[in-house]
ZAMI-400307 format. One record per residue: residue number from 1; residue in three letters; x, y, z of N, C-alpha, C, O in turn. Coordinates in Angstrom, 1 decimal. Example, Ala and Ser with C-alpha at 12.3 -4.5 7.8 and 13.67 -1.06 7.14 Angstrom:
2
num,residuo,neast,nnorth,nup,caeast,canorth,caup,ceast,cnorth,cup,oeast,onorth,oup
1,Ala,13.2,-5.7,7.8,12.3,-4.5,7.8,13.2,-3.3,7.8,14.2,-3.3,8.5
2,Ser,12.8,-2.2,7.1,13.7,-1.1,7.1,12.9,0.0,7.9,13.4,1.1,8.0
END
This chain:
151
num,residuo,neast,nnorth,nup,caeast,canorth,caup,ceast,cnorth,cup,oeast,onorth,oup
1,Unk,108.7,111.5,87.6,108.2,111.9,86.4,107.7,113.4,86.5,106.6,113.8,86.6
2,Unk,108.6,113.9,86.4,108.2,115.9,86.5,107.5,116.1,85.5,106.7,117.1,85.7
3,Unk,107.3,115.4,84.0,106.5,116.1,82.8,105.1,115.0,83.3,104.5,116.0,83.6
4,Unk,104.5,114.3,83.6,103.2,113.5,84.2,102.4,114.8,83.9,102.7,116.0,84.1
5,Unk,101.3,114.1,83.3,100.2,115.1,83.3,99.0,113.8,83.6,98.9,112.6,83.2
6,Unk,98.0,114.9,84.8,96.7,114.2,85.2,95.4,115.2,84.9,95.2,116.3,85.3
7,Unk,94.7,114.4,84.1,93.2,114.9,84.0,92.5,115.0,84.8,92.8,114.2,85.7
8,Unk,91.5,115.7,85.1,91.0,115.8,87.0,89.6,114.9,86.2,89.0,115.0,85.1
9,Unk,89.5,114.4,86.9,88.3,113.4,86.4,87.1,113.3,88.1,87.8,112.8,89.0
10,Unk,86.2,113.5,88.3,85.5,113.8,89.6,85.2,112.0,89.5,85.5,111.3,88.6
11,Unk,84.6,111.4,90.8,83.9,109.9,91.4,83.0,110.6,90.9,83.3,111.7,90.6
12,Unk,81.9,110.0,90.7,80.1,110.1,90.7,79.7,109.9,92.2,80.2,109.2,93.1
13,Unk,78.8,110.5,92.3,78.3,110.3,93.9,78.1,108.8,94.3,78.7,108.3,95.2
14,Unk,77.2,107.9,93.4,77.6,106.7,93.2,78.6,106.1,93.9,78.4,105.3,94.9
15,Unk,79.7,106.4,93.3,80.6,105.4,93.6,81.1,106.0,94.9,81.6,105.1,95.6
16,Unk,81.0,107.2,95.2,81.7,107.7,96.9,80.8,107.3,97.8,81.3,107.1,98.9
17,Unk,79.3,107.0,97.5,78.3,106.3,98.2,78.9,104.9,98.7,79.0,104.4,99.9
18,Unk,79.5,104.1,97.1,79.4,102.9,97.2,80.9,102.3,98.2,81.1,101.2,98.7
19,Unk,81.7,103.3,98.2,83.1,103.2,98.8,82.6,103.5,100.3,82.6,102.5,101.0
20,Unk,82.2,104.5,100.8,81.8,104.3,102.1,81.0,103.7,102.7,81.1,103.6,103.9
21,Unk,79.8,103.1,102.0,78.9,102.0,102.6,80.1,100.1,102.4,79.9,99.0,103.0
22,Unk,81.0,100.4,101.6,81.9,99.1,102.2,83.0,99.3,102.9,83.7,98.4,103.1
23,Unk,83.4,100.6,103.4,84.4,101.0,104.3,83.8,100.6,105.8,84.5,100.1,106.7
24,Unk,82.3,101.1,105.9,81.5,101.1,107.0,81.0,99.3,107.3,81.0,98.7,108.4
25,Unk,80.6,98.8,106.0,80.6,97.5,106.4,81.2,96.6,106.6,80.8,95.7,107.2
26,Unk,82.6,96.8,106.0,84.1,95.9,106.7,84.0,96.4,107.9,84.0,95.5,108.8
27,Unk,83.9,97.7,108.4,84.3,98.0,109.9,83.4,96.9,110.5,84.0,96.2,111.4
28,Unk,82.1,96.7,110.2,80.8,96.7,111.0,81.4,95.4,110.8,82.3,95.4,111.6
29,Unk,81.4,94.1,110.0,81.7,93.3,109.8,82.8,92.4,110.7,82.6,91.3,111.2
30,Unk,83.9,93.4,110.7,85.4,93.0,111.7,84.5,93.0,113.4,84.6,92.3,114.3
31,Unk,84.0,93.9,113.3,83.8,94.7,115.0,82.3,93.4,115.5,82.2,93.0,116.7
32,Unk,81.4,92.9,114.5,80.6,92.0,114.3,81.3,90.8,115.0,81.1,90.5,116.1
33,Unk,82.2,90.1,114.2,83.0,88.9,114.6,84.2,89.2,115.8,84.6,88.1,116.3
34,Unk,84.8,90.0,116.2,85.1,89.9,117.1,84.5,90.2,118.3,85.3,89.8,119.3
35,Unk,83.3,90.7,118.7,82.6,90.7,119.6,81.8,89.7,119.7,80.8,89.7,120.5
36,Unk,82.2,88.8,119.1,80.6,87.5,119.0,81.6,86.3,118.8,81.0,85.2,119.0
37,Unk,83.0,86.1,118.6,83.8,85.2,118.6,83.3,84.5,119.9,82.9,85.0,120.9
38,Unk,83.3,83.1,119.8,83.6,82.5,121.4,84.8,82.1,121.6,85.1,81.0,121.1
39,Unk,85.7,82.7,122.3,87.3,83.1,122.2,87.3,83.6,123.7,86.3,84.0,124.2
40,Unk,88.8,83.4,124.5,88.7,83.8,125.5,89.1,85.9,125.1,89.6,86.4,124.1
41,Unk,88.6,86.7,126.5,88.7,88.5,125.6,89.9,89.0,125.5,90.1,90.1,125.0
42,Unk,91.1,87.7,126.1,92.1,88.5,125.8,92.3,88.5,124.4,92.6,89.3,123.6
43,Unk,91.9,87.0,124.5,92.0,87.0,122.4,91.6,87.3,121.8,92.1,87.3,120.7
44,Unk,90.2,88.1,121.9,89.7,88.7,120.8,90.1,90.4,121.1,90.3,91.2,120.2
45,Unk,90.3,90.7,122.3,91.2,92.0,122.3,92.5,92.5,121.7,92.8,93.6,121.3
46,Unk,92.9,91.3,121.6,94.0,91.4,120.7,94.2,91.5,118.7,94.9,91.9,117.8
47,Unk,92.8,90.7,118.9,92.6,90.2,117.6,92.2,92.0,117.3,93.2,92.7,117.0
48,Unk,91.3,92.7,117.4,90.5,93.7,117.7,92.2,94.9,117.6,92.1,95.9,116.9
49,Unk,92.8,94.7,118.0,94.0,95.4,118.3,94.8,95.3,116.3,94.8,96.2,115.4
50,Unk,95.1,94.1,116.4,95.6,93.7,115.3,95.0,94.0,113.9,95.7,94.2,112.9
51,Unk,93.4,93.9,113.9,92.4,94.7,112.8,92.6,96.4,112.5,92.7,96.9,111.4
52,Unk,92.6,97.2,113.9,93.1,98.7,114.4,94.4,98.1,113.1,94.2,98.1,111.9
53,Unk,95.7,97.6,113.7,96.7,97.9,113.3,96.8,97.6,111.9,97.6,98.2,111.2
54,Unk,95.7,96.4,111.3,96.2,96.9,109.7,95.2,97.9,108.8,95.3,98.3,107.6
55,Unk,94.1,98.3,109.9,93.4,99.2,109.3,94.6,100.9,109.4,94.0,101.6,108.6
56,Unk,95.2,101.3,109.6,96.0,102.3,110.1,97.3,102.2,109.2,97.9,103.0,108.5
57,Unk,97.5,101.0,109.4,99.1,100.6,108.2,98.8,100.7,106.9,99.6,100.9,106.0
58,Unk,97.0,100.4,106.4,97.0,100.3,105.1,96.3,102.1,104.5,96.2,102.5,103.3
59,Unk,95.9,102.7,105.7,95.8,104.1,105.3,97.5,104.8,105.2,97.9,105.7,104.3
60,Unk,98.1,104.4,106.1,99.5,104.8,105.9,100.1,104.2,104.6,100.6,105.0,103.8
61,Unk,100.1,103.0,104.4,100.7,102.9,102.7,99.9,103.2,101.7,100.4,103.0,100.6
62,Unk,98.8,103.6,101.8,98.2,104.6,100.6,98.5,105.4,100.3,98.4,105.7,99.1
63,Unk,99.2,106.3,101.3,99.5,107.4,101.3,100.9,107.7,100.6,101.1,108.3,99.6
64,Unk,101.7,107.1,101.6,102.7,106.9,100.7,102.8,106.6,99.8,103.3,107.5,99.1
65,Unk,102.4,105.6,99.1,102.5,105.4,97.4,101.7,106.2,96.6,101.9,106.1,95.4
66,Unk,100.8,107.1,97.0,99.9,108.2,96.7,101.3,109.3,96.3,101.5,109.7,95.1
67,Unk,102.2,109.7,97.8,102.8,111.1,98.0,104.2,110.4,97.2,105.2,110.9,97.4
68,Unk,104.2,109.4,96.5,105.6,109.2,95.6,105.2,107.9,94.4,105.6,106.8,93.9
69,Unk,104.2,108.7,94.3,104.0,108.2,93.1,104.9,108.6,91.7,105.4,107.9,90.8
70,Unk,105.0,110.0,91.9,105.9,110.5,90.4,107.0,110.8,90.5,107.5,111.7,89.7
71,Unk,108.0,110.1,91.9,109.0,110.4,92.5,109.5,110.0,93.7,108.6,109.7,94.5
72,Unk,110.6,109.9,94.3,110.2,109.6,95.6,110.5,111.3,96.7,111.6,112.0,96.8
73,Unk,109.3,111.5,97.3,109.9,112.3,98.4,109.7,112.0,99.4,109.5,113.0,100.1
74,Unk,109.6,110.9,100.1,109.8,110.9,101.5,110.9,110.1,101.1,111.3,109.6,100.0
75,Unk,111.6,110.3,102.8,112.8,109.5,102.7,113.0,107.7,103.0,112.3,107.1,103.8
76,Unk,113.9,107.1,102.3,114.2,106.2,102.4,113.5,104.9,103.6,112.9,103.8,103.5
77,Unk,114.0,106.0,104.8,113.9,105.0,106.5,112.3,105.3,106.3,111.6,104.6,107.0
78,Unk,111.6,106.3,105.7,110.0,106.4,106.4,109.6,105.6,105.6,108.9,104.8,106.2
79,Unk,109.6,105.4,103.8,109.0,104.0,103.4,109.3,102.6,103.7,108.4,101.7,103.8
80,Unk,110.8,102.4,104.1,110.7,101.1,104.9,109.9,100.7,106.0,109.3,99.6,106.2
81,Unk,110.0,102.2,107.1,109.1,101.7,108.3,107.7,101.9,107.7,106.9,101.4,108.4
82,Unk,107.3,102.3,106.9,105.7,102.2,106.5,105.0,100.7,106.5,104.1,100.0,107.0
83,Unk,106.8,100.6,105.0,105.8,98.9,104.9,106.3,98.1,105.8,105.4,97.3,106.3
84,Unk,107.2,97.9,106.2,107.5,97.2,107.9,106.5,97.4,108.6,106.0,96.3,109.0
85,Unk,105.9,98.5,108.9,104.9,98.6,110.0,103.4,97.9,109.3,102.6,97.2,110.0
86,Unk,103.1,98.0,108.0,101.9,96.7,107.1,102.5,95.5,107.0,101.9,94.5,107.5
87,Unk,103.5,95.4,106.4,103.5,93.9,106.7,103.7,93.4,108.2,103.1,92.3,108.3
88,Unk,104.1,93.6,109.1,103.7,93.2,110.9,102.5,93.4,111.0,101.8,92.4,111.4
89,Unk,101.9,94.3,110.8,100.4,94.3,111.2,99.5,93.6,110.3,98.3,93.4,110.5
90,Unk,100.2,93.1,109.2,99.3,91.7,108.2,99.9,90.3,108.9,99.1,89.4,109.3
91,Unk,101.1,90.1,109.0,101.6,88.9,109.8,101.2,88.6,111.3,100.8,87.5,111.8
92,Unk,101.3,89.7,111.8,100.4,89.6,113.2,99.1,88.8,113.4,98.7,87.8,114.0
93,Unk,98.6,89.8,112.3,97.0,89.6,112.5,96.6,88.5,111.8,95.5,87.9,111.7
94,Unk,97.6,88.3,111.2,97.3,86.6,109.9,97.3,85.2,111.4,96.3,84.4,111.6
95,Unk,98.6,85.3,112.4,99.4,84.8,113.2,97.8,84.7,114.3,97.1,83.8,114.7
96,Unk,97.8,85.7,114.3,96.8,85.6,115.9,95.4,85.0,115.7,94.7,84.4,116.5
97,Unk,95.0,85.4,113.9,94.2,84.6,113.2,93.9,83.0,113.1,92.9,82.3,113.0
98,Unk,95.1,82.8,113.1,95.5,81.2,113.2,95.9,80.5,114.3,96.2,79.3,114.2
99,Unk,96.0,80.9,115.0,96.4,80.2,116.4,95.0,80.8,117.5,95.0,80.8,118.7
100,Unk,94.1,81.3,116.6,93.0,81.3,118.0,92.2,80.1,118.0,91.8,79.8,116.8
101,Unk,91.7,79.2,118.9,90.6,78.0,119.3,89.5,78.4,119.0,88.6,78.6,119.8
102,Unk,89.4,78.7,117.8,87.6,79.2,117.2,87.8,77.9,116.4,88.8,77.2,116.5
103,Unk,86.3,77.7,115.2,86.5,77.1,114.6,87.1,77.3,113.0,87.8,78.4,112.7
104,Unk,87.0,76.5,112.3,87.5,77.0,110.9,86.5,78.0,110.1,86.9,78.9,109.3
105,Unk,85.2,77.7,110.6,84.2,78.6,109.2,84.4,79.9,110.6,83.7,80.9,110.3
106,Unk,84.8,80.1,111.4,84.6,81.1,112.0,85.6,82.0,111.9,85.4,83.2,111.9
107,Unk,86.8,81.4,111.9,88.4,81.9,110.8,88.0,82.6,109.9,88.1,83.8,109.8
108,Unk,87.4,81.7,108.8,87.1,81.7,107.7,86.6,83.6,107.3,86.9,84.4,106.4
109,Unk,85.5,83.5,108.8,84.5,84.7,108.2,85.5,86.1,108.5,85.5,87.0,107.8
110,Unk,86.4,85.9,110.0,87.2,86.7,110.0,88.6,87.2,109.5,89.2,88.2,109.7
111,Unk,88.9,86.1,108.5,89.9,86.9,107.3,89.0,87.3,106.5,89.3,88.3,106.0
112,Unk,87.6,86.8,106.0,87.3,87.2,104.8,86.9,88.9,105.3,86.8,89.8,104.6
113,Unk,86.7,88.9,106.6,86.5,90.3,107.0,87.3,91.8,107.4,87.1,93.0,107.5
114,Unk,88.2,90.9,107.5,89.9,91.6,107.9,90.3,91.9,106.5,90.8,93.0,106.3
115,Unk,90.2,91.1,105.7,91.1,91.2,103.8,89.5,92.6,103.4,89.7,93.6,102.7
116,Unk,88.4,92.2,103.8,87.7,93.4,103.3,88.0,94.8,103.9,88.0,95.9,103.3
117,Unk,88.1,94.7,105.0,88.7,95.8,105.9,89.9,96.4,104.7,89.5,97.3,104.0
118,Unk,91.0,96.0,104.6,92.1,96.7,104.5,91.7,96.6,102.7,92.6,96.7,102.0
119,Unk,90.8,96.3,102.3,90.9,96.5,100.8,90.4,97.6,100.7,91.0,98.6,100.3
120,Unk,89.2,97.8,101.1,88.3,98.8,101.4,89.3,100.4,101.6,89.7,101.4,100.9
121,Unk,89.4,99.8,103.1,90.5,101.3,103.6,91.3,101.9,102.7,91.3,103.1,102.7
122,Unk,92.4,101.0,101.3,92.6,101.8,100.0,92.2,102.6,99.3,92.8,103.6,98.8
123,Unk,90.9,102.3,99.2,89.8,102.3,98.1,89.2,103.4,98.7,89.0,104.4,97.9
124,Unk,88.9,103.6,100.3,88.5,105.1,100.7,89.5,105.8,100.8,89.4,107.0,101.1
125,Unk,90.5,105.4,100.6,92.2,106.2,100.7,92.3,106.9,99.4,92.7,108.1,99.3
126,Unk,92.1,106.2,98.4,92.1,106.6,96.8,91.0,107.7,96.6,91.2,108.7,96.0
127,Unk,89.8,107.3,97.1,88.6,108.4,97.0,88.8,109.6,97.5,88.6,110.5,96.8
128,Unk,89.0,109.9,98.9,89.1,111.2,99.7,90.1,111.6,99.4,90.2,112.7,99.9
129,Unk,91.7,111.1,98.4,92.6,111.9,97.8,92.4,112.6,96.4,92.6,113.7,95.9
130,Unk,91.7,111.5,96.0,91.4,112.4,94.6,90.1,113.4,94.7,89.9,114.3,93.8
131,Unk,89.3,113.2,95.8,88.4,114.5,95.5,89.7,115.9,96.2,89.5,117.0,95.9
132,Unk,90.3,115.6,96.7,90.8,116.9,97.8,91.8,117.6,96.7,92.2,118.7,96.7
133,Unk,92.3,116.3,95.7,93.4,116.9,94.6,92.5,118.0,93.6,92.9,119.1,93.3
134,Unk,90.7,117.0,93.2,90.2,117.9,92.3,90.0,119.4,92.8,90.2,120.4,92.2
135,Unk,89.6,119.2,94.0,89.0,120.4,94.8,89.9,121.3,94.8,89.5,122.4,94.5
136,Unk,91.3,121.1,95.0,92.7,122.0,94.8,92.3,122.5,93.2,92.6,123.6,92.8
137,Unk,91.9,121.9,92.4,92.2,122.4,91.0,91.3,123.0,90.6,91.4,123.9,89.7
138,Unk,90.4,122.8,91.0,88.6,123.4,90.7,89.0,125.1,91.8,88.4,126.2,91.5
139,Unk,89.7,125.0,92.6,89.9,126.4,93.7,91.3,127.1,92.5,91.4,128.3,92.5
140,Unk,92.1,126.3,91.7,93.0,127.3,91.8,94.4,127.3,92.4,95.3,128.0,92.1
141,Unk,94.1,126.2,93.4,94.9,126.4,94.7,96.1,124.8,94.8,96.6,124.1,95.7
142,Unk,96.3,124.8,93.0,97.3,123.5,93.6,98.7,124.3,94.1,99.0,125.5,94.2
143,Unk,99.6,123.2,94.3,100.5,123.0,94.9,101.7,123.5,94.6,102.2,122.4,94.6
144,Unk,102.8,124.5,94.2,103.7,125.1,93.3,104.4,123.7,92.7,104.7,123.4,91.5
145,Unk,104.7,122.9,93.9,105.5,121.7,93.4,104.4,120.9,92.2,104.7,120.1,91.3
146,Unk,103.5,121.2,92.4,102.5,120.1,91.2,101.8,121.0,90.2,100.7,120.8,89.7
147,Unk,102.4,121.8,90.0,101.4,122.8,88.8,101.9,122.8,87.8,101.3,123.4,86.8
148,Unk,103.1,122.2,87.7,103.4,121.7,85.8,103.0,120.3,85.9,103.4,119.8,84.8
149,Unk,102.4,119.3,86.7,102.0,118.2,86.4,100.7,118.1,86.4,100.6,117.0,85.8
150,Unk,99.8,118.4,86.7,99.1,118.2,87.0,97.6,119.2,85.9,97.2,120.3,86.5
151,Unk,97.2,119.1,85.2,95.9,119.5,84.0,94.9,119.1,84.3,93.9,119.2,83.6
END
């Protein structure tokens, strides 16, 4: 969409507060239950591995659908391997989730903490892009490719 026009609209401190105090608490949350699992450490090392990998895959597909949003410019093979590389690291970590000898409310607490993790990570993904877009526009300094889209 080359004619897209975007309004620069700023977060309130508020809500940049409120996105990094639950970016910080999913972290604290994941890192909470895998260290306190009663699990043997390879398993929770791995588990611990598998949280890393969808925290990282779901900053990488923000991005992407961020940077082609009004088009596509990356190429073809790098959006496949993006979401190939999130969904393995959601299937993994779903996989290694379910096959560990914990109990159920102890599962329980670590998807609901893993699904906060990578919701979260969007959500600060969405924030620290749109302040850096306003900041380009507030300077003056957007992008030649985005200066007819972008108001």
């Amino acid at each position: 969409m080359a004619n897209a026009k975007y309004i620069m609209q700023r977060d309130t401190s508020g809500w940049r507060t409120q996105v990094w105090i639950s970016f910080a608490a999913a972290i604290g949350a994941c890192a909470y239950g895998v260290l306190l699992l009663p699990s043997q450490e390879l398993d929770r090392a791995f588990l611990a591995i598998g949280l890393f990998f969808c925290l990282f895959a779901s900053f990488t597909v923000a991005k992407t659908i961020r940077d082609n949003r009004d088009g596509q410019v990356d190429t073809g093979g790098w959006i496949m391997t993006v979401w190939t590389g999130f969904i393995a690291a959601f299937a993994l970590t779903a996989w290694g989730l379910w096959r560990m000898a914990i109990e159920d409310w102890q599962k329980a607490y670590m998807v609901v903490s893993w699904l906060f993790l990578v919701s979260s990570t969007f959500t600060v993904a969405k924030t620290v892009r749109d302040k850096h877009e306003a900041d380009l526009m507030d300077r003056g300094a957007v992008p030649p490719d985005m200066q007819d889209t972008i108001r």
